[in-house]
N, C-alpha and C positions, 0 to 999 in steps of 0.2 A: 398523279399520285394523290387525288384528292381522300379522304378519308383514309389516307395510309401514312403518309409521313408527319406524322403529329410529332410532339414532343417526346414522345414514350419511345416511339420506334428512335429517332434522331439520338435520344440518347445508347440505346443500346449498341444501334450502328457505328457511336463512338468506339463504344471498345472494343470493337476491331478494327479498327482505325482512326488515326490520332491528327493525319494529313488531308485525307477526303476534303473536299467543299459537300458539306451539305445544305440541301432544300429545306425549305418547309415546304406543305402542301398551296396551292394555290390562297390566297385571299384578295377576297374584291375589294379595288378600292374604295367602293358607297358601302361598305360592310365597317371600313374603319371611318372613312371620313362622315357618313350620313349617320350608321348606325352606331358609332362610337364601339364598336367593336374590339379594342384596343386590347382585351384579354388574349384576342387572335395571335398576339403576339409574342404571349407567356414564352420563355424559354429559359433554359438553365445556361451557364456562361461557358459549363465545359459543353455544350454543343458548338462551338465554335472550333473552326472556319464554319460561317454559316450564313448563306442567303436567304432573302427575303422574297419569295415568289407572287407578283402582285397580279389580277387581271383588271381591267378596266378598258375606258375607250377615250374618258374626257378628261386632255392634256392637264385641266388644273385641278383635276380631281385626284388625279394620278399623282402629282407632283405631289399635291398635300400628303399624300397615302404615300410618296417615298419618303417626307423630311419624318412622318412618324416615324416610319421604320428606321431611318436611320437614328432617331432619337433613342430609340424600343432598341438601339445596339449591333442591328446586322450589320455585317459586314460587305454586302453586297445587293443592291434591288432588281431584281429582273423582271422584266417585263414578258406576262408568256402571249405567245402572237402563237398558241400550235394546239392548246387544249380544243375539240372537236366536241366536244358534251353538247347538251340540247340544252342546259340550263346556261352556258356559257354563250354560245349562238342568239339565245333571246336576249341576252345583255350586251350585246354588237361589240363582245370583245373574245378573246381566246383565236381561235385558227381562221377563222373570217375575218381577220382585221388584214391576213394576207391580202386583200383585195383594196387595201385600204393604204397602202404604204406611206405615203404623206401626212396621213394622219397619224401614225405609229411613230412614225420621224417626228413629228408634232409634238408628240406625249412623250419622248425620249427627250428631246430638247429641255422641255420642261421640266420633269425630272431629274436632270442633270443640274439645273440651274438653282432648283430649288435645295440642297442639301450635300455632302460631302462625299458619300457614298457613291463608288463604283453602278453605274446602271446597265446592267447588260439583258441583250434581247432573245429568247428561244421561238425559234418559228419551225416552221414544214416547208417542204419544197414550194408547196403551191398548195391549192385547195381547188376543189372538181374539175372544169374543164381547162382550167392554165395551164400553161406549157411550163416544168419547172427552166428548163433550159432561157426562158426568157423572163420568167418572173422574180426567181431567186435575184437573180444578180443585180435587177433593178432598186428590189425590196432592200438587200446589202447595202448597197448604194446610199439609198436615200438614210437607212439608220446612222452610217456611218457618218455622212455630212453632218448628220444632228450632232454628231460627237458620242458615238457609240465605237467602243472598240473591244469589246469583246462578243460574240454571239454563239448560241449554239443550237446547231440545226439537225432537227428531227426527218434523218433520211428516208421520209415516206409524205407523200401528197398526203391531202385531209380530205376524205370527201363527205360536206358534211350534206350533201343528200343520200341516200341511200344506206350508211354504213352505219351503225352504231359504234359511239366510242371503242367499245370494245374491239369491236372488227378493225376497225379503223387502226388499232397499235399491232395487225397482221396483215391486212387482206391488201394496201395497196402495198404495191411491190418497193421493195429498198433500193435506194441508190446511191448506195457510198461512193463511188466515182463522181458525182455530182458535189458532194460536198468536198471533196479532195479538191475538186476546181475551180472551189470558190475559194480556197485557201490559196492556189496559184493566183487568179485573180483579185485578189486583197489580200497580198502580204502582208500589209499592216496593220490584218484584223487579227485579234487572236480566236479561233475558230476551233472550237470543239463539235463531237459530233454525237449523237445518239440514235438508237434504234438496231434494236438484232444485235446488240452486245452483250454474250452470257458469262464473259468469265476475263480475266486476266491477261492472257494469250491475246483472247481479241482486241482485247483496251491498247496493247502493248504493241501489237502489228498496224493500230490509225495510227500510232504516235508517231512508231520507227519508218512510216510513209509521208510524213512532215504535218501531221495536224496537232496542235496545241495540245486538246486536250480532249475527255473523254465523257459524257455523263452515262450513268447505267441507271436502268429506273427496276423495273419491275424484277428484272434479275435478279439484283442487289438486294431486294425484299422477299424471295422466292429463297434463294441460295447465298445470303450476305456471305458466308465464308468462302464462298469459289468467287466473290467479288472483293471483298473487302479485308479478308486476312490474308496478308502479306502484302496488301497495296503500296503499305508505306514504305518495307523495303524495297520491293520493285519498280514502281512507279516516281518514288520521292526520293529512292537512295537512302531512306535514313537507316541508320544504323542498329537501331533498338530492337533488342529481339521481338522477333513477332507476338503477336498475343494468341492466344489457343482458345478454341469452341468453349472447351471448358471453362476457360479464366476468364471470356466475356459471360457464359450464362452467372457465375460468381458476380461477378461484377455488377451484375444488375440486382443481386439481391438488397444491397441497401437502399438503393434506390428505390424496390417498389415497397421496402418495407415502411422507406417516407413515405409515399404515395397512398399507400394503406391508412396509415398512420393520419394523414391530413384529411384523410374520406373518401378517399377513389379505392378503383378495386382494381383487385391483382391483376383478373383479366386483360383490362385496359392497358400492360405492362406486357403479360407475356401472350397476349395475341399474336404481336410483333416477331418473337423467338421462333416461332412455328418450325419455321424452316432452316435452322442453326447447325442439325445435325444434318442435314439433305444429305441420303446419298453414304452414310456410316449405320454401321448395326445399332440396331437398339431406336432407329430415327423415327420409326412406327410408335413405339411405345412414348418416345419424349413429347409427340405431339399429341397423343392421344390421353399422358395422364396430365398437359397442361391445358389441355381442352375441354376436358371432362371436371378437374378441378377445379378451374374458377368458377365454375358456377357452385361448390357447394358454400354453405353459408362460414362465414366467417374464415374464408378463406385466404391465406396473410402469403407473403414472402416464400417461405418455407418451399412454398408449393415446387418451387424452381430446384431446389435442391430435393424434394424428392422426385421429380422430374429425372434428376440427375443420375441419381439411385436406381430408377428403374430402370434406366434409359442402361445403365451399365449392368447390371443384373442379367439382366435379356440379351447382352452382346457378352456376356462371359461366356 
């Protein structure tokens, strides 16, 4: 979710939902530790529950890049062993560290030991010609020893010859039976699962088959309301009435009206909204006059509630 899950998006994704664990995007560890990069870690407090998604390779580099993070407020550091990028690949960390287990377990250890925060791991079944059947469970294995307990596994191989990142979150085939059995085989991890999750329904049938928990990635930013409104009653139980399309696009207008306000622009706010109305009348017109909008000049907040306006005009 690199270049997607910034702060703008994190916050919007709040308000429709108050429960979610959210991500940030990836950051490398030599980005904060080498490059002092520590603005990477900008975030507002109501994005919370909210983890901290690190790549790297070198256990004390890593370690330094979680006690930041935890200082910077997360509430959780994960380590991703699953991103398949070509820019991730040349830095011998993200989905090729699958071949690497020992050393993962390594940077986990360290991680752990350095700082207070929860460290948990997201990886893929395997990467090009491993068998998941035999690699998964070693790789589980060894995190766990480190003192890893919770992980979440991306049910598709990575293969990072041939396939582009892109292709790479379609083309190898799913295997949710594979992660269900790695939940039988380590009870005592808490094991969530991702991949080919578009809506609610699906989150709710891994759960009601005994896996922990759920992560949804592109979906969630494609269609956040068939993800993320009514999660909290469904998923959390809570009792609060749900929040409505409407009252999250509301929601965000004082926020970008700060944002405006301190020198950013609307766009960088409602890029993220795009797909709010997925799928309701009028959901042509609302990405169309928020797309078309921020680019023109001096274009403020506002923009979202005439958004709104049209959006409801055109479904009259």
């Amino acid at each position: 979710m690199m270049d997607w899950t910034d702060r703008h998006c994190r916050m919007f994704h709040r308000t429709l939902s108050a429960r979610a664990l959210l991500y940030t995007e990836m950051v490398t560890a030599p980005a904060l530790v080498r490059g002092g990069a520590h603005h990477l870690l900008d975030h507002d407090a109501a994005e919370h529950p909210l983890a901290l998604q690190l790549g790297g390779s070198d256990p004390a580099e890593l370690a330094q890049a979680a006690r930041i993070g935890a200082e910077a407020g997360y509430d959780e550091i994960n380590l991703n062993v699953g991103c398949p990028s070509d820019r991730v690949q040349s830095g011998t960390f993200g989905a090729v560290l699958m071949r690497r287990p020992e050393l993962v377990a390594e940077a986990c250890a360290a991680m752990i030991a350095a700082q207070p925060r929860e460290v948990t791991v997201k990886c893929r079944l395997g990467v090009d010609d491993q068998v998941p059947e035999e690699v998964l469970p070693a790789f589980l294995e060894a995190v766990r020893a480190a003192g890893v307990r919770r992980v979440i596994v991306h049910a598709r191989k990575a293969w990072l010859k041939g396939l582009s990142p892109k292709e790479n979150r379609s083309v190898p085939p799913l295997d949710p039976a594979l992660v269900h059995a790695m939940k039988a085989t380590f009870p005592d991890l808490h094991v969530s699962i991702n991949g080919g999750i578009g809506d609610l329904d699906a989150a709710e049938a891994h759960l009601a088959r005994g896996l922990d928990g759920v992560m949804v990635g592109r979906a969630a930013y494609h269609d956040p309301a068939a993800v993320l409104l009514g999660a909290d009653a469904r998923i959390f139980g809570a009792e609060t009435p749900p929040a409505t399309r409407e009252g999250a696009a509301r929601a965000m207008v004082p926020y970008a009206r700060a944002h405006v306000a301190a020198g950013g622009k609307v766009g960088q706010v409602t890029r993220h909204m795009l797909g709010l109305f997925s799928g309701r009348a009028g959901a042509r017109r609302w990405r169309q006059v928020l797309s078309e909008g921020a680019s023109r000049p001096g274009a403020d907040a506002g923009l979202i509630l005439e958004a709104l306006d049209e959006m409801e005009r055109v479904a009259a």
